[in-house]
N, C-alpha and C positions, 0 to 999 in steps of 0.2 A: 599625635598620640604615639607615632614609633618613631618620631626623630625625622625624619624628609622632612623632604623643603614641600611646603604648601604648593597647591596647584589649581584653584580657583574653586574649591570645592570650599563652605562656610556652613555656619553656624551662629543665628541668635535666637536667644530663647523668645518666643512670642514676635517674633521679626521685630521688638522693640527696644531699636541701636540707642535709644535718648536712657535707657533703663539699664539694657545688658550689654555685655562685652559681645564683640562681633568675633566669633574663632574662626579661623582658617584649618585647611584638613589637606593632607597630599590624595589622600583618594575615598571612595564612598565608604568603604571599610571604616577609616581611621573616623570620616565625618560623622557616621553612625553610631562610634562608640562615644567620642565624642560628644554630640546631642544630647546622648543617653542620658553620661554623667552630668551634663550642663541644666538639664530639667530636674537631677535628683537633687542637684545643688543652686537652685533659684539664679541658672545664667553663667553660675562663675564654676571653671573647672579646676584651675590651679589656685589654690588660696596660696598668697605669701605666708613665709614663718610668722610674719607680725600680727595676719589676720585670724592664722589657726590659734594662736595663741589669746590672741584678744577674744576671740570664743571660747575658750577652753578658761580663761579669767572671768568669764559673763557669767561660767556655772553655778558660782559660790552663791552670787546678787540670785541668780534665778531661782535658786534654790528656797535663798533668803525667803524671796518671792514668794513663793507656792505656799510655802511655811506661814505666811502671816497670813496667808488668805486661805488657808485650812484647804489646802489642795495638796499636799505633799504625796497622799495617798496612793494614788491613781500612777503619779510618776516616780516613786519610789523604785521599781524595778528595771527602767528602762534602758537601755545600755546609753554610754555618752556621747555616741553618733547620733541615735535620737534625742538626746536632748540640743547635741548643738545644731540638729535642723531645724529643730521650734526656733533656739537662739538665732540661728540663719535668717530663717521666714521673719524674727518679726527684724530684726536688726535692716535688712533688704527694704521689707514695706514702709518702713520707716524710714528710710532713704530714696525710696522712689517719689513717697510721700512729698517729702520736702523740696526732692527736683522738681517737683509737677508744679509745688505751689509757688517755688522760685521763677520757676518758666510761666506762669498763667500772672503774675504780677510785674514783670518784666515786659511780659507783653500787653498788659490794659494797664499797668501804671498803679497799682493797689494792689497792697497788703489783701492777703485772700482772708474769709473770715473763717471762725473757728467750727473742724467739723463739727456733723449731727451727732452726736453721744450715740452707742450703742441702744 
């Protein structure tokens, strides 16, 4: 968080290394703030240019989204940090998603079947 060199002090969100990035912290301060922002933002605290971006392109599609499905209402007011933590949240679970089923068919040898529907 302030520049130092790391000192054995870490950080993953839900202790879940297979999911989230493992952060390193030079002292309890930096790790605490740290944490903070690593939970406001599902694990990851520095986004690269390519991913803020790639979010900030997902708005139009979500937008789109909401729009066809007679929802625009509710999130018409919202500022574009919260919408791009929905875009976050589902972009993440949908990538954990696929690790889990990558990892659980690698390791029994099959294709996993398709979730239970809402």
């Amino acid at each position: 968080m302030c520049g130092r060199e790391a000192r054995g002090f870490g950080f993953c969100l839900r202790l879940e290394r297979s999911r989230h990035p493992f952060h390193r912290f030079c002292s309890r301060r930096c790790q605490s703030i740290g944490a903070d922002l690593a939970r406001r933002s599902f694990g990851m605290i520095d986004k690269t240019a390519r991913e803020a971006q790639a979010i900030r392109d997902a708005r139009k599609d979500f937008a789109e989204a909401l729009t066809a499905l007679g929802l625009m209402a509710p999130f018409f007011d919202r500022t574009a940090a919260e919408i791009d933590q929905l875009i976050e949240a589902a972009v993440t679970g949908y990538i954990a998603s696929m690790q889990a089923q990558g990892a659980r068919s690698e390791r029994d040898g099959r294709v996993p079947d398709d979730p239970i529907p809402f």
